[in-house]
Backbone of each chain as ProteinMPNN parsed JSONL, in Angstrom:
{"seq_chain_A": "XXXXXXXXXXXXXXXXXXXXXXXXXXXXXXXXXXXXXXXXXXXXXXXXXXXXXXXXXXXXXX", "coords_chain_A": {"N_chain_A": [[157.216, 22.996, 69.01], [156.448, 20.277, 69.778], [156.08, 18.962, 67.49], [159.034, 18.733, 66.948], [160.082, 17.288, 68.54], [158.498, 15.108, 67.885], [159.671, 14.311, 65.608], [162.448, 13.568, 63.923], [163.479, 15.291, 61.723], [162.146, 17.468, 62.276], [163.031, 20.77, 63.577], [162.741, 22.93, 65.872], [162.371, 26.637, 67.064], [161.903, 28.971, 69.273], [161.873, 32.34, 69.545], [162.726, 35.037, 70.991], [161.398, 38.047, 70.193], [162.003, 40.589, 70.852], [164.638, 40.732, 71.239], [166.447, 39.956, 69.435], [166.353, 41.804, 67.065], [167.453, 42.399, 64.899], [167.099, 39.829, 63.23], [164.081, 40.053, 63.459], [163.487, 41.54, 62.499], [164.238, 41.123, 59.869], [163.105, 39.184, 59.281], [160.293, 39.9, 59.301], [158.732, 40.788, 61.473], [155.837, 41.787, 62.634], [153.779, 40.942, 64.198], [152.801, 38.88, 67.04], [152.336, 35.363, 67.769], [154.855, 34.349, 65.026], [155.165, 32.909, 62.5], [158.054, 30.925, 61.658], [159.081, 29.085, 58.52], [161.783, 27.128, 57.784], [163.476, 29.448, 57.06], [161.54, 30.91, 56.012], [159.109, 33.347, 56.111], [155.876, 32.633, 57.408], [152.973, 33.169, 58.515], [151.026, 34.957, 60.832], [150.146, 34.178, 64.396], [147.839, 31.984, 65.971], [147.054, 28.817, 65.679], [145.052, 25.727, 64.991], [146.041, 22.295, 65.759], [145.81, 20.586, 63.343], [145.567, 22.527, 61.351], [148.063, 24.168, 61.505], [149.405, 22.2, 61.158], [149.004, 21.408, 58.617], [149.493, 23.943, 57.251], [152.224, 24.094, 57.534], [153.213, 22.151, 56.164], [152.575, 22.755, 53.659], [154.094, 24.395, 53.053], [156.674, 23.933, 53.114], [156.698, 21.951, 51.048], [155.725, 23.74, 48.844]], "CA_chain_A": [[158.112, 22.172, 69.818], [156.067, 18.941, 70.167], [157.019, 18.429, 66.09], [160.393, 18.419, 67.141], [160.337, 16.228, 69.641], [157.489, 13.799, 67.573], [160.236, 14.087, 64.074], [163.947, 13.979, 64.135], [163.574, 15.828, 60.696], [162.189, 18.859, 62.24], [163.859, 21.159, 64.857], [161.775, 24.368, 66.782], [163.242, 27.444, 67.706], [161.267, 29.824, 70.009], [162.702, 33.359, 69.709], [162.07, 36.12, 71.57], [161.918, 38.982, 69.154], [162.753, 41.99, 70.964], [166.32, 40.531, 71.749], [166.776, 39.709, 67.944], [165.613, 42.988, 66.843], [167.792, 42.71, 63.562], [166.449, 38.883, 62.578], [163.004, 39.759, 63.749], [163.08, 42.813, 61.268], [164.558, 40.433, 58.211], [161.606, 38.004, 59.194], [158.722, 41.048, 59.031], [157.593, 40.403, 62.576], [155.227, 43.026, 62.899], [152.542, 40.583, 65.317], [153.437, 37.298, 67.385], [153.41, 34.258, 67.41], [155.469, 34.758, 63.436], [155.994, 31.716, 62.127], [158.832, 30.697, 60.034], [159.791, 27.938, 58.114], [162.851, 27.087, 56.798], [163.449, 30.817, 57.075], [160.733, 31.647, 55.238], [158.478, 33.577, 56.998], [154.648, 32.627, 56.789], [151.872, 33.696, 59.061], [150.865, 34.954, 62.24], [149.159, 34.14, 65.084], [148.256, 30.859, 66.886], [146.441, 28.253, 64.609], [144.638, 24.174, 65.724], [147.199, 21.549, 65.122], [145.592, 20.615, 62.056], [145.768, 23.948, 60.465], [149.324, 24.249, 61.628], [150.525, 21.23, 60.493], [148.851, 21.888, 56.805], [150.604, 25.083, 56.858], [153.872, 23.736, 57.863], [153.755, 21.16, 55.09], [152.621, 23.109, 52.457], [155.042, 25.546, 52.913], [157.701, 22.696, 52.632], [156.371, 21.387, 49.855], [154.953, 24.293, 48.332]], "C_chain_A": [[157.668, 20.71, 69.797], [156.356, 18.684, 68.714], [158.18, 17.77, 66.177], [160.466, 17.485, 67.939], [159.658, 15.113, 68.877], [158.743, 13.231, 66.328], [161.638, 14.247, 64.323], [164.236, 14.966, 62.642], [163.442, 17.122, 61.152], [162.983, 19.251, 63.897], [162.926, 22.505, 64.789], [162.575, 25.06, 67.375], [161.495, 28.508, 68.332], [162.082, 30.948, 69.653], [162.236, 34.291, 69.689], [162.059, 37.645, 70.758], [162.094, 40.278, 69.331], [164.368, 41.867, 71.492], [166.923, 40.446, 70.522], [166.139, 40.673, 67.327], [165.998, 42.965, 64.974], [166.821, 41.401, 62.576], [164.763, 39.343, 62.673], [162.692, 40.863, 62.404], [163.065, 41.879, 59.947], [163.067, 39.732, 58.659], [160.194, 39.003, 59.09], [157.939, 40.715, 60.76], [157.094, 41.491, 63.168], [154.073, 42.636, 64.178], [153.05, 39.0, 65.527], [152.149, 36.538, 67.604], [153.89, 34.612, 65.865], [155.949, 33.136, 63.195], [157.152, 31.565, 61.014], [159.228, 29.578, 59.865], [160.329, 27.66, 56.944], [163.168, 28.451, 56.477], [163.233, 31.652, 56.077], [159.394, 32.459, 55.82], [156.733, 33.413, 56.252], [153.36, 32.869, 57.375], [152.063, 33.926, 60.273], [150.106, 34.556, 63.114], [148.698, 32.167, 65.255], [146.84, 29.843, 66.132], [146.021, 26.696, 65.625], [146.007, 23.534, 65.281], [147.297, 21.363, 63.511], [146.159, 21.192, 60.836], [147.498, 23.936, 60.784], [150.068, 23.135, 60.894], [150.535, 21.401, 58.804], [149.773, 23.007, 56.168], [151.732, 25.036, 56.524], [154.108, 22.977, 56.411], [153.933, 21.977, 53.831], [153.624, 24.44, 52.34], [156.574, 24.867, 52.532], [157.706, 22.858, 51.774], [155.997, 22.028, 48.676], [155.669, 24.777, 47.347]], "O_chain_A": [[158.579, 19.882, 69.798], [157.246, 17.834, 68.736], [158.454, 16.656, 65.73], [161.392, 16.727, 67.652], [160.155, 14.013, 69.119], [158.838, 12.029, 66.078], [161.958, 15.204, 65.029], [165.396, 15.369, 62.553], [164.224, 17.99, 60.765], [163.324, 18.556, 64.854], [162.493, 22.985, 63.741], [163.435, 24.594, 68.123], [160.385, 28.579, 67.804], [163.228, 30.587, 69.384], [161.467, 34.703, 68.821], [163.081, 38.303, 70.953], [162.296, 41.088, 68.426], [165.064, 42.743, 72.005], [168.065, 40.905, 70.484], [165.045, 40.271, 66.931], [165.257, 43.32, 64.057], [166.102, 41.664, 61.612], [164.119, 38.846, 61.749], [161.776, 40.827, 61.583], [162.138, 41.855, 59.137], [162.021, 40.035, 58.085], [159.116, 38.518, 58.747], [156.752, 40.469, 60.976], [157.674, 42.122, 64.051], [153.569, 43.47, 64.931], [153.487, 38.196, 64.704], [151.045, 37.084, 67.609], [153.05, 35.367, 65.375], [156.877, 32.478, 63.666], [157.146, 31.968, 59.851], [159.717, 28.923, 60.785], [159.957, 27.743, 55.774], [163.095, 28.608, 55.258], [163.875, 32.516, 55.481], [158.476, 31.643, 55.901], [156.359, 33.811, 55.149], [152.462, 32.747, 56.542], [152.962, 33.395, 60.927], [148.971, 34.494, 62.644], [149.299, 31.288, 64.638], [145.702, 30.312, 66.145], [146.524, 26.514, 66.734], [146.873, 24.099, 64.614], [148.17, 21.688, 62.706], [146.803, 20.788, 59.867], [148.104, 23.513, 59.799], [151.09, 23.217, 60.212], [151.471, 21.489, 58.009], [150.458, 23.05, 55.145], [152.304, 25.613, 55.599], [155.067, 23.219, 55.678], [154.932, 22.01, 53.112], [153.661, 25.272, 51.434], [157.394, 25.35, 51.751], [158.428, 23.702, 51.243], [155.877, 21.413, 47.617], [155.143, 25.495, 46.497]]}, "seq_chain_B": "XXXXXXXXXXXXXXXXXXXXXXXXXXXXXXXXXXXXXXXXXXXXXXXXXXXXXXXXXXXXXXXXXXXXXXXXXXXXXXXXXXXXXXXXXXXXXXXXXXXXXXXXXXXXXXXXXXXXXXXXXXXXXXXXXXXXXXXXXXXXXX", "coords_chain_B": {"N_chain_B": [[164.014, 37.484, 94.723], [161.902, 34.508, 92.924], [161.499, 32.457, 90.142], [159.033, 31.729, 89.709], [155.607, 32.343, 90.719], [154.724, 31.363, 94.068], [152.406, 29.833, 94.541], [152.11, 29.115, 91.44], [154.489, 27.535, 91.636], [154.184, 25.104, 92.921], [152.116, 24.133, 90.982], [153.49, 23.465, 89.276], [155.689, 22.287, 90.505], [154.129, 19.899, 91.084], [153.522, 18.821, 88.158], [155.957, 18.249, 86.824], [156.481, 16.419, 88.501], [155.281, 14.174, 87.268], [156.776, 13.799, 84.841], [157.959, 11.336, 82.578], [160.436, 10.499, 81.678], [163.916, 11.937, 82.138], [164.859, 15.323, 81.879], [166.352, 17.79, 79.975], [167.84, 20.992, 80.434], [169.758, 22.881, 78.333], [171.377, 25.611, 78.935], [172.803, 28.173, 76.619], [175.346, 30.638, 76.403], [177.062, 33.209, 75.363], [178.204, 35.45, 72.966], [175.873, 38.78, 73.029], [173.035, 40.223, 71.154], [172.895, 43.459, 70.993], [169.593, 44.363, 72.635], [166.396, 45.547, 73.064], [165.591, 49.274, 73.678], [166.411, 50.391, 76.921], [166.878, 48.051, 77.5], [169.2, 47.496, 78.986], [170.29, 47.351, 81.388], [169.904, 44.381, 81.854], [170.821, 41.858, 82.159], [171.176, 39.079, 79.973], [171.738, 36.43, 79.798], [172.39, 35.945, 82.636], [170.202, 35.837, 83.224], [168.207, 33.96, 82.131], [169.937, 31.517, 82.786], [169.349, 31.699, 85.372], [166.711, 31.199, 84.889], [166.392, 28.633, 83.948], [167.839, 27.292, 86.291], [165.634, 27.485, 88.048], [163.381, 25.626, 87.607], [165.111, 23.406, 87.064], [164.709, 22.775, 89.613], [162.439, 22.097, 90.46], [161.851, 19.686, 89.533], [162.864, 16.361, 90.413], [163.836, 14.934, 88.13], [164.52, 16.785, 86.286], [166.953, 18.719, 85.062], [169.655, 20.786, 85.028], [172.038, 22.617, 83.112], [174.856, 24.801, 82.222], [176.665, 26.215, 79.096], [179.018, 27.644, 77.362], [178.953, 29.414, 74.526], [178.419, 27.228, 73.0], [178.472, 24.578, 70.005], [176.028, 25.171, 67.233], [174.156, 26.533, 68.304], [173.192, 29.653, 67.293], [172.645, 31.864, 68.33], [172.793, 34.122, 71.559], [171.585, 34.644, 74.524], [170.609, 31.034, 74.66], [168.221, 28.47, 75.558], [168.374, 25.03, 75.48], [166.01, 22.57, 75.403], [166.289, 19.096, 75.906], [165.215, 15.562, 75.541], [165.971, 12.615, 77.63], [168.542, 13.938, 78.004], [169.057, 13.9, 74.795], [169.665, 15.782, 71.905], [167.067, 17.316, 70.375], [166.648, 19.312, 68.738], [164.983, 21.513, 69.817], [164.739, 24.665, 70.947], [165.322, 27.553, 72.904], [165.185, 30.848, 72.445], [166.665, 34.091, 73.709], [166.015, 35.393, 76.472], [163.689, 33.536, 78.386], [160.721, 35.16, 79.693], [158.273, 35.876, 81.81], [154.911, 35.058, 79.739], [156.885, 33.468, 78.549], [157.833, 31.802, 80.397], [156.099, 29.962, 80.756], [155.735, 28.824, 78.119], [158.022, 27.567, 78.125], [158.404, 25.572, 79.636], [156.147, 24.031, 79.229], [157.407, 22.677, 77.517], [159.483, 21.489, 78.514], [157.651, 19.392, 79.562], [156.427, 18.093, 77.688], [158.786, 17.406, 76.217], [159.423, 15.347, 78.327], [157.542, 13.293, 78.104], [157.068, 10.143, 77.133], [155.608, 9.268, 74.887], [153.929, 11.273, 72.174], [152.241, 14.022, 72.746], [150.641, 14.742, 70.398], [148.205, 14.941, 68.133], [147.299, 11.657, 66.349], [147.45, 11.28, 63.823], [148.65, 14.103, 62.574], [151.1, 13.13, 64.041], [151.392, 10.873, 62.211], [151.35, 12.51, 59.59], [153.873, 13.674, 60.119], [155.331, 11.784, 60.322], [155.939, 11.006, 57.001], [157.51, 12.849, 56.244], [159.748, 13.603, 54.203], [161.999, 15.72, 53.885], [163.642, 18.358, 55.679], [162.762, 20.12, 58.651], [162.809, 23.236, 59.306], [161.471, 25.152, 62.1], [160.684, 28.314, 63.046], [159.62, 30.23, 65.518], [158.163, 33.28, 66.291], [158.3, 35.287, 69.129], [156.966, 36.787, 72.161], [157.746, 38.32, 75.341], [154.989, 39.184, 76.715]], "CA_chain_B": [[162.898, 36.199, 94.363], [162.005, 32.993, 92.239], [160.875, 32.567, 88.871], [157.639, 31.664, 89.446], [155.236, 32.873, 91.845], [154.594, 30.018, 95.151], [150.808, 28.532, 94.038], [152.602, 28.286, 90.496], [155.894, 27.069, 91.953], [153.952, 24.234, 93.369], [151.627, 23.431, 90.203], [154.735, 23.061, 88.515], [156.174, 20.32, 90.744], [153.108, 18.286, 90.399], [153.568, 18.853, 86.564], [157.561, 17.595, 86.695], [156.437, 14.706, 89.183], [154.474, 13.249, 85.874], [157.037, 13.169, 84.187], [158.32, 9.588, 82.333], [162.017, 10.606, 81.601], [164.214, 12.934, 82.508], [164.707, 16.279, 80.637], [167.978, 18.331, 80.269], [167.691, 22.268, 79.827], [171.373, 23.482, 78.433], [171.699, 27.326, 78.666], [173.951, 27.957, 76.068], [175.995, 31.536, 76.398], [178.041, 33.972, 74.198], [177.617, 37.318, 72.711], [174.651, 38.949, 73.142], [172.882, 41.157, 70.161], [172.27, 44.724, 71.45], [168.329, 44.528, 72.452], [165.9, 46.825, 72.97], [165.536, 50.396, 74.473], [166.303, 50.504, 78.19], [167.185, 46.361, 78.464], [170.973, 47.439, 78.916], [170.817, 46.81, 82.644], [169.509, 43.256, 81.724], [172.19, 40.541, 81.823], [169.854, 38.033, 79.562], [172.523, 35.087, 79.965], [172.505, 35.477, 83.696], [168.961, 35.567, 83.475], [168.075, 32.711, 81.293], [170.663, 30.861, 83.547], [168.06, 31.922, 86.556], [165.326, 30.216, 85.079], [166.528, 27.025, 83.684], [168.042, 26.594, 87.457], [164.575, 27.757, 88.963], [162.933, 24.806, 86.806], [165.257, 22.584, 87.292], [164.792, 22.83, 91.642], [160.952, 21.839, 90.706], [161.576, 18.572, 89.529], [164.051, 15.517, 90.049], [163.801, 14.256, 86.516], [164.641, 17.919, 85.417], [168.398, 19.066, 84.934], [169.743, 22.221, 83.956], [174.159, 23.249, 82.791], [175.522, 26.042, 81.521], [177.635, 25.75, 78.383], [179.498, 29.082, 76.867], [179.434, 29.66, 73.132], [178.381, 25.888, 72.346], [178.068, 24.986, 68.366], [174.766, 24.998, 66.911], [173.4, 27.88, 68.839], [173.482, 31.031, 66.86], [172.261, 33.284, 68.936], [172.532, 33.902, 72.733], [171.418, 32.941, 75.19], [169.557, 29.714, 74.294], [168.703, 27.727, 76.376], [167.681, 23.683, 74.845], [165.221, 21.47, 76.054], [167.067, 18.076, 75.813], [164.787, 14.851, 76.545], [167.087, 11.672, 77.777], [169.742, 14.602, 77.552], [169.392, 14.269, 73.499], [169.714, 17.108, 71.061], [165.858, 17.427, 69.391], [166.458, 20.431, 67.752], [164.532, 22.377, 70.471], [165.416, 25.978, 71.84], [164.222, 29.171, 73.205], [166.398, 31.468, 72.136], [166.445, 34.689, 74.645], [165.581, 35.12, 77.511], [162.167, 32.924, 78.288], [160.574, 35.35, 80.955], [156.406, 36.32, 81.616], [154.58, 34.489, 79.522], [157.239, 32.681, 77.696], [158.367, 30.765, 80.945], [154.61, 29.115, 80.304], [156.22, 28.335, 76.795], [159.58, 26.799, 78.378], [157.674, 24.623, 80.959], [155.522, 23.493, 78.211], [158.616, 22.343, 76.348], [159.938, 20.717, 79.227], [156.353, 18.478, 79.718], [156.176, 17.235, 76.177], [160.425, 16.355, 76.204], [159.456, 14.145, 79.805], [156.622, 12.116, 77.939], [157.36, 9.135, 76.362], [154.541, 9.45, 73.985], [153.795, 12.649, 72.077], [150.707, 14.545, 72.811], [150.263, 15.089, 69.251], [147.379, 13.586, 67.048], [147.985, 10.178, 65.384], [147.269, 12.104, 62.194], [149.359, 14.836, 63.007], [152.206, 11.887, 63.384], [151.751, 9.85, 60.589], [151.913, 12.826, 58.263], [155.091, 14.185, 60.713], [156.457, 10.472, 59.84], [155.816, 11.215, 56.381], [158.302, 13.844, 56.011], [161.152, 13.41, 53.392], [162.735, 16.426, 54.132], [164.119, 18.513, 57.051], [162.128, 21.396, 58.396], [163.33, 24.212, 60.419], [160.32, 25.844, 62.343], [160.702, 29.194, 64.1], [158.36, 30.904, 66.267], [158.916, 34.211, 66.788], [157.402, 35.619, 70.1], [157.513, 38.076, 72.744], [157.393, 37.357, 77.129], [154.028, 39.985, 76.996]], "C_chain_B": [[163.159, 35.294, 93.327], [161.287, 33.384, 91.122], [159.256, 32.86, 88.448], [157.026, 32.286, 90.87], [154.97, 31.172, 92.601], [153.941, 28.837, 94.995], [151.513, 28.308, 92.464], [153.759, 27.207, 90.523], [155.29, 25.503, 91.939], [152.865, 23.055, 92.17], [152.6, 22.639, 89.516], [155.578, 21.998, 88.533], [155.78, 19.543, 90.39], [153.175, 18.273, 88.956], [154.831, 17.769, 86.547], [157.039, 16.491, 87.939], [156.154, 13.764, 88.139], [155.055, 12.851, 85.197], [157.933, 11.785, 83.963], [159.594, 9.589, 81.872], [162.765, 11.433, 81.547], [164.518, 14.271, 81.168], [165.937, 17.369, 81.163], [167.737, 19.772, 79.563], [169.546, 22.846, 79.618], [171.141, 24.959, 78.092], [173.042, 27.369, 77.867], [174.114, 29.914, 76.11], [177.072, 31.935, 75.776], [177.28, 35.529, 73.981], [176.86, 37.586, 72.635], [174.249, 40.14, 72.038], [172.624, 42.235, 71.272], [170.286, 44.66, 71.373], [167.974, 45.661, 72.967], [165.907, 48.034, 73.657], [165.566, 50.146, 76.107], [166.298, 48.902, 78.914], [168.402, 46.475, 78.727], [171.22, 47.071, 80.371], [170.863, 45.351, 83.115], [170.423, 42.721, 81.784], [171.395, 39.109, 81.488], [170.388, 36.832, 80.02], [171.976, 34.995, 81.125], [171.139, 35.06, 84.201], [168.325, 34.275, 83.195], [168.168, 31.651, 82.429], [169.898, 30.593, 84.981], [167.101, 31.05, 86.722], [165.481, 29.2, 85.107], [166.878, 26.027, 85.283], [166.383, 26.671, 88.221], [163.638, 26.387, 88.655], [163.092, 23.616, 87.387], [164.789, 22.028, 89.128], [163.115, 22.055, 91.558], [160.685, 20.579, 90.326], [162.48, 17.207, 89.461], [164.482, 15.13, 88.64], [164.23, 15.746, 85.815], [165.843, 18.053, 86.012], [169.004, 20.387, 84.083], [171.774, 22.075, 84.016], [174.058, 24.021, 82.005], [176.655, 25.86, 80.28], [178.357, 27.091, 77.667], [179.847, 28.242, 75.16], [179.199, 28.009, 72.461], [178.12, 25.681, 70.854], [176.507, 24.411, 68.62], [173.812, 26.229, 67.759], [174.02, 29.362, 68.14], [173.411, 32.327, 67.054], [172.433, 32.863, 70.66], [171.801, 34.729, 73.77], [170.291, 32.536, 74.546], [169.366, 29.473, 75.153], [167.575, 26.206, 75.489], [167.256, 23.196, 75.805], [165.663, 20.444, 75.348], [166.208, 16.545, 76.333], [165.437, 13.724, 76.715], [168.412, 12.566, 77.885], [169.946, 14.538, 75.968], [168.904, 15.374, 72.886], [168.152, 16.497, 70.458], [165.859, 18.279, 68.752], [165.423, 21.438, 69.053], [165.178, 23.683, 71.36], [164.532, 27.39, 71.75], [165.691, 29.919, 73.254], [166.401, 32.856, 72.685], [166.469, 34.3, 75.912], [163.828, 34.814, 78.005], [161.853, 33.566, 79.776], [158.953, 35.75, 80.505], [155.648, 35.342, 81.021], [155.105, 32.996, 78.757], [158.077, 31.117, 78.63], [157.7, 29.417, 81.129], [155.328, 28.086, 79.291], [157.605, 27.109, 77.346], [159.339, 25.222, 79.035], [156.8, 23.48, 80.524], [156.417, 22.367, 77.549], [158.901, 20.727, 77.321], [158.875, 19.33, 79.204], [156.784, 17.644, 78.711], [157.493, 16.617, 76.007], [160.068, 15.142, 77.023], [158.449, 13.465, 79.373], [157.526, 11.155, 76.94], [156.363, 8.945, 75.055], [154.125, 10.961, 73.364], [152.443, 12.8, 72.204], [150.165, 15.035, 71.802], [149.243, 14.274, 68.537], [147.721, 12.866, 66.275], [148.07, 10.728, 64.446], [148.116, 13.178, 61.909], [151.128, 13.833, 62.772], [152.302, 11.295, 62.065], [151.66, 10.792, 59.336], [153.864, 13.329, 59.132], [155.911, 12.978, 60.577], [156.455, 10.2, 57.998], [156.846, 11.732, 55.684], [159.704, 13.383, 55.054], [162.155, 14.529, 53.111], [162.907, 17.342, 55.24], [163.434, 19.678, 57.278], [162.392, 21.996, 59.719], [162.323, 25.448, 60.771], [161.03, 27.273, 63.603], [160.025, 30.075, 64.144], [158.807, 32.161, 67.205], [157.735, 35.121, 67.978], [157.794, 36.315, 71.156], [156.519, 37.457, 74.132], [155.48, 38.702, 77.51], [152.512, 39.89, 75.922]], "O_chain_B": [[164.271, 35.162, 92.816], [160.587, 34.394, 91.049], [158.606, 33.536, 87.65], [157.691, 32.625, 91.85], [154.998, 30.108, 91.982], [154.24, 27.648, 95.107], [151.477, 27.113, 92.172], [153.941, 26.292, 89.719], [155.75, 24.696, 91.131], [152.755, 21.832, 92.261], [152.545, 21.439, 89.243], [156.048, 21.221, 87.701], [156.235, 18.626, 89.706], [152.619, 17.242, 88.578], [154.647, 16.582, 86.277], [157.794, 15.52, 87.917], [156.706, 12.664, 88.094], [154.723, 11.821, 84.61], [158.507, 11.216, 84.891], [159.979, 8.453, 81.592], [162.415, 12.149, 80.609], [164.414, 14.151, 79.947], [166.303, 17.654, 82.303], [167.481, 19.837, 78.361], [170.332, 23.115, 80.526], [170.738, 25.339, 76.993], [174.094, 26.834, 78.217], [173.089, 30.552, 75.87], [178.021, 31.171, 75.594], [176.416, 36.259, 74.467], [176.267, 36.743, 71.962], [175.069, 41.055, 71.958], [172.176, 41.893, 72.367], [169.691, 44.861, 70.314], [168.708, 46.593, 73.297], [166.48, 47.759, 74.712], [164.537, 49.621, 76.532], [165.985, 48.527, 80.044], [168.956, 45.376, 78.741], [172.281, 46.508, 80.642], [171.427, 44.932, 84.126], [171.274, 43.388, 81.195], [171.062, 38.26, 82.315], [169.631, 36.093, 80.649], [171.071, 34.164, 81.203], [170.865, 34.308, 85.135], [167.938, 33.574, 84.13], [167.231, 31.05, 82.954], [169.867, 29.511, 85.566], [166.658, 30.415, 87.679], [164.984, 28.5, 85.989], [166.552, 24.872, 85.556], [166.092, 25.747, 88.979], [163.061, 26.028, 89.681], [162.269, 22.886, 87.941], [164.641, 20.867, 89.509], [162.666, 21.506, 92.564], [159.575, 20.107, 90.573], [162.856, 16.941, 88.319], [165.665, 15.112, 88.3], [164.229, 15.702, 84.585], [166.046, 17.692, 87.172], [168.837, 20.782, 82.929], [172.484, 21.52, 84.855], [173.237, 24.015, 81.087], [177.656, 25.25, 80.656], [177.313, 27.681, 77.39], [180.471, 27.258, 74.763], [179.833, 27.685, 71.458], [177.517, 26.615, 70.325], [175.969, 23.718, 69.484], [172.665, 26.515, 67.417], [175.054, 29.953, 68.448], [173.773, 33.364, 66.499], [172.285, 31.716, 71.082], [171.47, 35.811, 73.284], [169.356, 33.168, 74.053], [170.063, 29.977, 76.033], [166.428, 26.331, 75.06], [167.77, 23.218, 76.923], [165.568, 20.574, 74.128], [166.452, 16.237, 77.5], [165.767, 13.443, 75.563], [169.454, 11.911, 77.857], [170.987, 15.088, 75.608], [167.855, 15.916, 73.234], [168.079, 15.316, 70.119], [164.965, 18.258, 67.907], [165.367, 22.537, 68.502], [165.981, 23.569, 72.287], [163.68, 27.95, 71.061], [166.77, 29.698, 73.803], [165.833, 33.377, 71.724], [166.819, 33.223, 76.395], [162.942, 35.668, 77.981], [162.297, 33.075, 80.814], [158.501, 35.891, 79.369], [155.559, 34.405, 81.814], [154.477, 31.979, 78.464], [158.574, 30.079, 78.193], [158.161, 28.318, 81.439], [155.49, 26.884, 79.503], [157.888, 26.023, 76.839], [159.936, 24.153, 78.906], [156.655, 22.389, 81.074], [155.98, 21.292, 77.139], [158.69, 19.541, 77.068], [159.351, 18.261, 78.822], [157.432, 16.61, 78.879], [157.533, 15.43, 75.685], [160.321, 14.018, 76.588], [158.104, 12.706, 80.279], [158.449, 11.481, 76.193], [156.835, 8.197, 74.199], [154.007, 11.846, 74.211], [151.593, 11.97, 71.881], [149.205, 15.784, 71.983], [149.394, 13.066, 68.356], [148.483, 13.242, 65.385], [149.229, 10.658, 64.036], [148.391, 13.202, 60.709], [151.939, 13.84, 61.845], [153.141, 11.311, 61.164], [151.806, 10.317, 58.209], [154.89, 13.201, 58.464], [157.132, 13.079, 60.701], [156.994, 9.151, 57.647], [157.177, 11.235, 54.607], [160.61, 12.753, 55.598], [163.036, 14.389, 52.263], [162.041, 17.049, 56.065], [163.345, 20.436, 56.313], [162.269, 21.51, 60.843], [162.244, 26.469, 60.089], [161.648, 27.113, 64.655], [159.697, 30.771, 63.184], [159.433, 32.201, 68.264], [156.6, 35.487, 67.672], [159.001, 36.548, 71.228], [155.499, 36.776, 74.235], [155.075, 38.822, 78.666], [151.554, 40.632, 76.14]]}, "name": "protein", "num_of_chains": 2, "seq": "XXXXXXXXXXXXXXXXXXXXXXXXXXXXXXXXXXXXXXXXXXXXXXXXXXXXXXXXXXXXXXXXXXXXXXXXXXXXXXXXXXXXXXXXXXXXXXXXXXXXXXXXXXXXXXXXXXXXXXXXXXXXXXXXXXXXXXXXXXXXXXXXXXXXXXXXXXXXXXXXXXXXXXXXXXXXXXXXXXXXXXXXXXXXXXXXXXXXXXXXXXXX"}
């Protein structure tokens, strides 16, 4: 969320994944937090900013 | 009862007193997917709708409305965190209850600063960016 708010490029969705039972399945969310980006799904679990932001990019970019 | 419990009710004000500009939660409502085993008595909208008002009661600078079926929400209920009332791309998409009203409250904070609480470094690659990136965080209120 604080991305979104720092970048008008990016936008943050929260989503609760036993209400989205069908997306949460397409996305593999077997353990939360699930990240995805650009609805690509790429790791779990709750990372420093750092690490998060590296992730985020290189998953962009990657 | 209220969203939060009393001693949180009250951290919460002093949180939304801090903040430096106001912040606009829109519950957005429409069809709801079939969720899980034994939530059928749930009414997530009306719920949602619960919190964002419970929120809003905790701080002047905080504002909550209801909008049915609005575009750009693909799923319901949403509800957006809005700061100045502008679209950031931010939303909790469910219903934000247990731990995730932590998550909502959170949201709200960081919309009402004028400054992000993010590291300069953190920024200046997030001003970097030459293309658009759509982050979602998929998570559960337990």
């Amino acid at each position: 969320m604080k991305c979104a708010f720092a970048s008008p490029r990016v936008s943050a969705t929260a989503i609760e994944a036993n209400e989205f039972p069908r997306l949460a399945e397409e996305m593999e969310v077997w353990a939360v937090p699930r990240i995805v980006v650009n609805g690509s799904p790429q790791w779990d679990g709750s990372v420093p900013e750092a690490v998060f932001l590296q992730r985020v990019l290189s998953a962009a970019y990657g | 009862m209220g969203v939060l419990r009393p001693e949180e009710e009250a951290k919460v004000r002093e949180l939304f007193a801090g903040l430096e500009r106001p912040v606009e939660l829109v519950v957005a409502l429409g069809p709801e997917e079939t969720a899980m085993l034994g939530a059928r008595d749930v009414d997530f909208g009306a719920e949602a709708t619960r919190v964002a008002e419970g929120l809003a009661e905790l701080g002047e600078l905080v504002s909550m409305r209801v909008e049915e079926e609005p575009d750009g929400f693909p799923r319901f209920p949403s509800v957006a965190i809005r700061p100045d009332g502008e679209d950031a791309g931010v939303r909790y998409d469910g219903l934000p209850w247990g731990y995730e009203v932590a998550s909502l409250i959170g949201g709200v904070l960081e919309a009402g600063r004028r400054e992000s609480s993010l590291k300069p470094e953190s920024l200046e690659a997030l001003a970097s960016l030459d293309r658009d990136l759509a982050l979602d965080v998929f998570v559960t209120p337990t």
